[in-house]
PDB file of N, H, CA, C and O in Angstrom:
ATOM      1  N   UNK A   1       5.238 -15.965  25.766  1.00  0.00           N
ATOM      2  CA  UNK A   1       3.782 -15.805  25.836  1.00  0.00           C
ATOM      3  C   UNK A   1       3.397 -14.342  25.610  1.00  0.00           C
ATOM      4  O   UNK A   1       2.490 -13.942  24.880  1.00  0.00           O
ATOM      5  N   UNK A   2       4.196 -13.639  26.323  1.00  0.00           N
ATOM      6  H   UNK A   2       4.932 -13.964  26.917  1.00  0.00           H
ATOM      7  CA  UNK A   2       3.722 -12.166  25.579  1.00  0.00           C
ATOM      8  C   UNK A   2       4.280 -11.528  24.323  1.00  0.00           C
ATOM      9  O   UNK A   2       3.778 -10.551  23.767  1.00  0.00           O
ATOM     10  N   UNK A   3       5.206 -12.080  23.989  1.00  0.00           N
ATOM     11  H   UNK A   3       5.613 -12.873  24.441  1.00  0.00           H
ATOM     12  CA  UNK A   3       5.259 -12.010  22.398  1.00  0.00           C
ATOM     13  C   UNK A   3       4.255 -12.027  21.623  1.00  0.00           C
ATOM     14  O   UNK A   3       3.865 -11.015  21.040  1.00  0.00           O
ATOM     15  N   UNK A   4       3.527 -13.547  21.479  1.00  0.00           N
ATOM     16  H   UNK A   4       3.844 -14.369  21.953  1.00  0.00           H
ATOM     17  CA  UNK A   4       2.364 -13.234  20.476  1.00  0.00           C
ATOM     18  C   UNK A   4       1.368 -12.493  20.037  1.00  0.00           C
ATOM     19  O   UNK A   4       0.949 -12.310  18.895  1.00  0.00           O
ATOM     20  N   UNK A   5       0.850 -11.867  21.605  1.00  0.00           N
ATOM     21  H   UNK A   5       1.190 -12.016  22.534  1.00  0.00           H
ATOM     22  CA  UNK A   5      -0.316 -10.649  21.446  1.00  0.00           C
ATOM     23  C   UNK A   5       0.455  -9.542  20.031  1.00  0.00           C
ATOM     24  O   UNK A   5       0.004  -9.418  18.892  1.00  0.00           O
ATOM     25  N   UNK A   6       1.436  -9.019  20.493  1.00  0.00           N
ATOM     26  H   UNK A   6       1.802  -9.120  21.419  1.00  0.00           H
ATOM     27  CA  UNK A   6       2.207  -8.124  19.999  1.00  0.00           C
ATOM     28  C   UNK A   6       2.869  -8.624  18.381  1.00  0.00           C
ATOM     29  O   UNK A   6       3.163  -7.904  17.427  1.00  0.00           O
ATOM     30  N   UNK A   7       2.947  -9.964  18.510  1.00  0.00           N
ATOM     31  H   UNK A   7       2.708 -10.548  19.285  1.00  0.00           H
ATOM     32  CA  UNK A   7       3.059 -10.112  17.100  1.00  0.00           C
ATOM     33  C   UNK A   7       2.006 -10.274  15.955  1.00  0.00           C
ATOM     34  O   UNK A   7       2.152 -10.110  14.744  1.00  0.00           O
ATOM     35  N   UNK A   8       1.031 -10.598  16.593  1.00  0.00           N
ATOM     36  H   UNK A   8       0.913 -10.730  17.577  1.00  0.00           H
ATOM     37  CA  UNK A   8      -0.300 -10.921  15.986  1.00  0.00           C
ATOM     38  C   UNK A   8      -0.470  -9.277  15.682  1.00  0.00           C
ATOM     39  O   UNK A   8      -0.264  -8.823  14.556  1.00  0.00           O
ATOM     40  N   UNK A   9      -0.779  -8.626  16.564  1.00  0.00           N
ATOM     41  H   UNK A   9      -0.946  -8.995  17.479  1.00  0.00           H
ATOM     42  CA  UNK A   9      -1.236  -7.276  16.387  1.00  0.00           C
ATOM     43  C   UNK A   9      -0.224  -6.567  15.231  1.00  0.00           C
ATOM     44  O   UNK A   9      -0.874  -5.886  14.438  1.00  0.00           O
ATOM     45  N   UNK A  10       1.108  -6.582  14.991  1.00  0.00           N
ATOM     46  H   UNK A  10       1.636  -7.135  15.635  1.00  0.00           H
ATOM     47  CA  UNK A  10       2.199  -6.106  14.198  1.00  0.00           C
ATOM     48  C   UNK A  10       1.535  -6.808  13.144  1.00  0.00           C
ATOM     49  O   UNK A  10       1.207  -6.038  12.241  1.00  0.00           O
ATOM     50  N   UNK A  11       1.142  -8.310  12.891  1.00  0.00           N
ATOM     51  H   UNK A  11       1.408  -8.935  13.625  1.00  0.00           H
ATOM     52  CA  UNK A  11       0.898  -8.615  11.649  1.00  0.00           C
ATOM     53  C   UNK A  11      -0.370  -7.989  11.263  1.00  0.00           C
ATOM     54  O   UNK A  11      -0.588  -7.721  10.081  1.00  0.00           O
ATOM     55  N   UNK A  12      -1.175  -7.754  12.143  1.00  0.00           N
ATOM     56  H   UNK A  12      -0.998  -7.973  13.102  1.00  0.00           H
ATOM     57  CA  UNK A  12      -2.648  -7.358  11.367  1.00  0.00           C
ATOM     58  C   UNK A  12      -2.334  -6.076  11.143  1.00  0.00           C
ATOM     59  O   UNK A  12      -2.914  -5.732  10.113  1.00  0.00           O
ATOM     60  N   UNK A  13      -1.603  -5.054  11.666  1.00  0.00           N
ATOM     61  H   UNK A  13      -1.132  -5.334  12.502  1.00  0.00           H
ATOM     62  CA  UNK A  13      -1.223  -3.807  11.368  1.00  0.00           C
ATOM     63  C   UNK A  13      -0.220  -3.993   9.918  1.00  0.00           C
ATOM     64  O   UNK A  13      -0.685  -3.609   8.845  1.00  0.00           O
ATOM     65  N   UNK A  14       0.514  -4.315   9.950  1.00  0.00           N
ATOM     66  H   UNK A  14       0.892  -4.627  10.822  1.00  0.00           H
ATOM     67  CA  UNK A  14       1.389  -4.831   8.530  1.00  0.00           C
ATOM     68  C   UNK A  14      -0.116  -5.159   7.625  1.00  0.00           C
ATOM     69  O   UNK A  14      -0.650  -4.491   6.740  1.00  0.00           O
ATOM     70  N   UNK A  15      -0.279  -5.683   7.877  1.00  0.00           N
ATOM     71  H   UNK A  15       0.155  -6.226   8.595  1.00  0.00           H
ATOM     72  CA  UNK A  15      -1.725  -6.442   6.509  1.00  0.00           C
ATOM     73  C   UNK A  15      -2.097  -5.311   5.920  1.00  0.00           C
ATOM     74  O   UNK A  15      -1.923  -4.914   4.768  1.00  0.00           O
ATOM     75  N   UNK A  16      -3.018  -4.488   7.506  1.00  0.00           N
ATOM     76  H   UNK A  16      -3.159  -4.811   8.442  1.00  0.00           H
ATOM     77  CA  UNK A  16      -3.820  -3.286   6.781  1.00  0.00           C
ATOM     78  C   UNK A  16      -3.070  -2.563   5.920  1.00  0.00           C
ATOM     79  O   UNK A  16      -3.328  -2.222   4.766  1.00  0.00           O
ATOM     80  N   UNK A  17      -1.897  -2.316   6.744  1.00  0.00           N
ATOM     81  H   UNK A  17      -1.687  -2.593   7.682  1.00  0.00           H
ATOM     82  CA  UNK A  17      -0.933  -0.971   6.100  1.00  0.00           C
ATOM     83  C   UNK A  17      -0.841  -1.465   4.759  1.00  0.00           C
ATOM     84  O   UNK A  17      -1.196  -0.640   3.916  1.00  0.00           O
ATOM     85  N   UNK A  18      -0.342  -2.948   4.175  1.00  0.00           N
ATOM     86  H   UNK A  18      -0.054  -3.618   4.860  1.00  0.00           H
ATOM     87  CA  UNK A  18      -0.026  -3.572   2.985  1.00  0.00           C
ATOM     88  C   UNK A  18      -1.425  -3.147   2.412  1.00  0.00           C
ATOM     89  O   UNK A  18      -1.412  -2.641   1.290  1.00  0.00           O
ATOM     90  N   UNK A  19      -2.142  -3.234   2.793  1.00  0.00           N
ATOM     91  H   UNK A  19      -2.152  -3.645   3.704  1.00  0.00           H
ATOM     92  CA  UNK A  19      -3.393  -3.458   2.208  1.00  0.00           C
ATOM     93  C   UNK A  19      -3.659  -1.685   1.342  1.00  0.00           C
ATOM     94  O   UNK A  19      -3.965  -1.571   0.155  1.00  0.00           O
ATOM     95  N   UNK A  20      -3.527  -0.960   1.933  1.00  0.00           N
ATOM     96  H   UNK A  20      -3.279  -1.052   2.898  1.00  0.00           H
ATOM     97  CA  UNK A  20      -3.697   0.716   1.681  1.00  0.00           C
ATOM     98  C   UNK A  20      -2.481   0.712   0.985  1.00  0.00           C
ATOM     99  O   UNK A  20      -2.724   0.688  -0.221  1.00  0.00           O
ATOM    100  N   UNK A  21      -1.380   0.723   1.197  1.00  0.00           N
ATOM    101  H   UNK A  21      -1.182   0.743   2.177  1.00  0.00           H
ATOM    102  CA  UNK A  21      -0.189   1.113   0.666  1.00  0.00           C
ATOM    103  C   UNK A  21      -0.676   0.813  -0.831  1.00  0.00           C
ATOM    104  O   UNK A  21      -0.577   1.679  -1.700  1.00  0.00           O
ATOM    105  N   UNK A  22      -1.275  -0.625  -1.122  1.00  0.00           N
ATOM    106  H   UNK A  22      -1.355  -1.328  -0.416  1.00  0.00           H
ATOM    107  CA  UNK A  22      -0.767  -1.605  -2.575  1.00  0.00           C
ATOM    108  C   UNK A  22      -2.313  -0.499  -3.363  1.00  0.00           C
ATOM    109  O   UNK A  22      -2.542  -0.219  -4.540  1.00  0.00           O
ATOM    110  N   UNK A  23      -3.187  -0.083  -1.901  1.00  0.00           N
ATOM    111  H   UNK A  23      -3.002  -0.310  -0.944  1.00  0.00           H
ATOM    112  CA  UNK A  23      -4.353   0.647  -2.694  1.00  0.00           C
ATOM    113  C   UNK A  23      -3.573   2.287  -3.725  1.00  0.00           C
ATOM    114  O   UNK A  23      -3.485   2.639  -4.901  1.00  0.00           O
ATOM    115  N   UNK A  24      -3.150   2.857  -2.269  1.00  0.00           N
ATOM    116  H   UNK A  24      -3.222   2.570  -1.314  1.00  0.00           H
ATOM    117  CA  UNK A  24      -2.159   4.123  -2.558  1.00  0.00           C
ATOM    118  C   UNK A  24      -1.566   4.022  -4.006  1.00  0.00           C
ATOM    119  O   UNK A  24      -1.932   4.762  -4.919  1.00  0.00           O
ATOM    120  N   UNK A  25      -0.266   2.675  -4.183  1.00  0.00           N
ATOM    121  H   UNK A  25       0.031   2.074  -3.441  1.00  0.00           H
ATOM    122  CA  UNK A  25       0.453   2.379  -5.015  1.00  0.00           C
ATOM    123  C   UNK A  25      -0.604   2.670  -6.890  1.00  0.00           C
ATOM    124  O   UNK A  25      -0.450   3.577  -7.707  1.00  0.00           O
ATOM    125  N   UNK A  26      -1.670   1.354  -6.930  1.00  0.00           N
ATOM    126  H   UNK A  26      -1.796   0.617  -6.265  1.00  0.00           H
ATOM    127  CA  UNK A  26      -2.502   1.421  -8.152  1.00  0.00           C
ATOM    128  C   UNK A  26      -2.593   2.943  -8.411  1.00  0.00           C
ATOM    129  O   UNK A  26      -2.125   3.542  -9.380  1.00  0.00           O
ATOM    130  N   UNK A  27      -3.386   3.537  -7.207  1.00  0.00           N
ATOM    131  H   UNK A  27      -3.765   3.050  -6.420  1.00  0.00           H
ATOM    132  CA  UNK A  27      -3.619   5.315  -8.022  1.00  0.00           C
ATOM    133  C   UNK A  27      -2.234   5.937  -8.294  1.00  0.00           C
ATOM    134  O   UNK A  27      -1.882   6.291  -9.419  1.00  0.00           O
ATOM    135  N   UNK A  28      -1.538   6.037  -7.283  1.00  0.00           N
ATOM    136  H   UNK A  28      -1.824   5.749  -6.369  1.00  0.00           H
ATOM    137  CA  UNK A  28      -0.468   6.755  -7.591  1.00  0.00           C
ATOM    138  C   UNK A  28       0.299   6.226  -9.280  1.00  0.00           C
ATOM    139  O   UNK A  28       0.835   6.974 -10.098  1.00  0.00           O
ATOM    140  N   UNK A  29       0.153   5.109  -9.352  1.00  0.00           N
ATOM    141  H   UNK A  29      -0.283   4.502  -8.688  1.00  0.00           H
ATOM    142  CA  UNK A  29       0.358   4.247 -10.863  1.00  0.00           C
ATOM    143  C   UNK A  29       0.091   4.912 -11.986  1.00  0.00           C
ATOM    144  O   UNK A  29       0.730   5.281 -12.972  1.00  0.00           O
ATOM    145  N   UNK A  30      -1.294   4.994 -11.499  1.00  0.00           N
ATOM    146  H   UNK A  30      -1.812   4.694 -10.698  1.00  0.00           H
ATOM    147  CA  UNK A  30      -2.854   5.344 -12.523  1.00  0.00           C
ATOM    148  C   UNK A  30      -2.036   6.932 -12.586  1.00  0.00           C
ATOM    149  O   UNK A  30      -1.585   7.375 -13.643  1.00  0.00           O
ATOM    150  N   UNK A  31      -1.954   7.616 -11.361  1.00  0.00           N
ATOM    151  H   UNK A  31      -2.320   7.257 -10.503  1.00  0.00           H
ATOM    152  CA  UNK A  31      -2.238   9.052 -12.191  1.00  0.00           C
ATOM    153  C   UNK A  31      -0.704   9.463 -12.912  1.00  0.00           C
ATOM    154  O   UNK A  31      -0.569  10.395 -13.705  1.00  0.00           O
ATOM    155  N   UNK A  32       0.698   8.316 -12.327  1.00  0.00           N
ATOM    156  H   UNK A  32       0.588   7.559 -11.683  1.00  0.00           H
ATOM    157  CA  UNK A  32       1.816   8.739 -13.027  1.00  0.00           C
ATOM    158  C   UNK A  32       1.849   8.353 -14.182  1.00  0.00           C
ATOM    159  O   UNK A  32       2.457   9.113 -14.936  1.00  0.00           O
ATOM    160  N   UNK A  33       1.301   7.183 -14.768  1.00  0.00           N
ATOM    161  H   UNK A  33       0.808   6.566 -14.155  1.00  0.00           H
ATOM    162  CA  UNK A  33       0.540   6.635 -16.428  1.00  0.00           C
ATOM    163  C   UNK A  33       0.137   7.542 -17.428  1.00  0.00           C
ATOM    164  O   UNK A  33       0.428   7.583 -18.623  1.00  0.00           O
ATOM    165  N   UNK A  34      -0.919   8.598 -16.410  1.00  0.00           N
ATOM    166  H   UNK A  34      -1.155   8.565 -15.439  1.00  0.00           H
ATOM    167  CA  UNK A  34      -1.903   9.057 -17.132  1.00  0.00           C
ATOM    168  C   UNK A  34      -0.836  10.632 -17.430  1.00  0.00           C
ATOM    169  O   UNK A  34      -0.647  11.024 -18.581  1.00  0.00           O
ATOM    170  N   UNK A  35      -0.576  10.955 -16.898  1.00  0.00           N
ATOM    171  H   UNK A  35      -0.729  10.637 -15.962  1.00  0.00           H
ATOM    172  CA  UNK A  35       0.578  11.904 -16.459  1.00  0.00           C
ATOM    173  C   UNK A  35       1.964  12.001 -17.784  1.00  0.00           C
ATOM    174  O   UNK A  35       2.636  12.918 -18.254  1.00  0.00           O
ATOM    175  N   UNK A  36       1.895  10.797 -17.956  1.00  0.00           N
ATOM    176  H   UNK A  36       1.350  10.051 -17.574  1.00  0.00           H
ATOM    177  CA  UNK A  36       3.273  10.279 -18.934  1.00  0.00           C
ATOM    178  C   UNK A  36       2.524   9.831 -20.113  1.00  0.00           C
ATOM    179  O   UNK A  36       3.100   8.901 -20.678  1.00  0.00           O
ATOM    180  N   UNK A  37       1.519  10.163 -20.619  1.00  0.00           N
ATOM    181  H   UNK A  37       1.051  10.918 -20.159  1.00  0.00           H
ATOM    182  CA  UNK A  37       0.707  10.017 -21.365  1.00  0.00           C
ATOM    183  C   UNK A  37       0.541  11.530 -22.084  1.00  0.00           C
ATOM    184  O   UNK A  37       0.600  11.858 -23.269  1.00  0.00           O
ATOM    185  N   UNK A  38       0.287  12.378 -20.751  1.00  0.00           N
ATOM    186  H   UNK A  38       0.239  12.112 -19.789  1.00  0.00           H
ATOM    187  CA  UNK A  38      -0.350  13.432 -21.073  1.00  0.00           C
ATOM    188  C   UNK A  38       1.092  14.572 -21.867  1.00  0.00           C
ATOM    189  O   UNK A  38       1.111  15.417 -22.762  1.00  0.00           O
ATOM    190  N   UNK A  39       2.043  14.023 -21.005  1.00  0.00           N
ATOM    191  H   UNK A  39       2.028  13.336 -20.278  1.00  0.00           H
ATOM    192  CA  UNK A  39       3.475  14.247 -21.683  1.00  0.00           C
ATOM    193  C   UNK A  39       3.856  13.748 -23.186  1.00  0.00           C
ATOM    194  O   UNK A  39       4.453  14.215 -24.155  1.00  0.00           O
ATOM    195  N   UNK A  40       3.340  12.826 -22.926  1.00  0.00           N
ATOM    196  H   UNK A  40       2.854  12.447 -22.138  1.00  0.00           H
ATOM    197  CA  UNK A  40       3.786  11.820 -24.499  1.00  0.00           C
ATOM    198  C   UNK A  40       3.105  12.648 -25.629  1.00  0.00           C
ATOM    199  O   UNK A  40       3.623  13.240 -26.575  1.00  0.00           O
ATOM    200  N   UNK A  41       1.853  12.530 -25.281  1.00  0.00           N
ATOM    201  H   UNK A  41       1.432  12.049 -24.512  1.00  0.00           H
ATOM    202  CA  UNK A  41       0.854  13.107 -26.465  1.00  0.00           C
ATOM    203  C   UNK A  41       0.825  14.949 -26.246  1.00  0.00           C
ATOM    204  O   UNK A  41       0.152  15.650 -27.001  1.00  0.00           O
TER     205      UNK A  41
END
């Protein structure tokens, strides 16, 4: 029974974090793209 509080809470913390990380990830994407672009050309 006191497991769940604590797991529920780990999952909604996991979510958010997933949630920012996958945001983090796209830019960090975007500016190593743009970056290897700017190299290329």
């Amino acid at each position: 029974m006191c497991l769940k509080p604590t797991v529920t809470q780990i999952a909604d913390m996991l979510g958010t974090k997933r949630e920012t990380a996958s945001r983090q990830l796209k830019v960090l994407v975007e500016h190593f793209l743009s970056a290897m672009i700017r190299i290329l050309l």
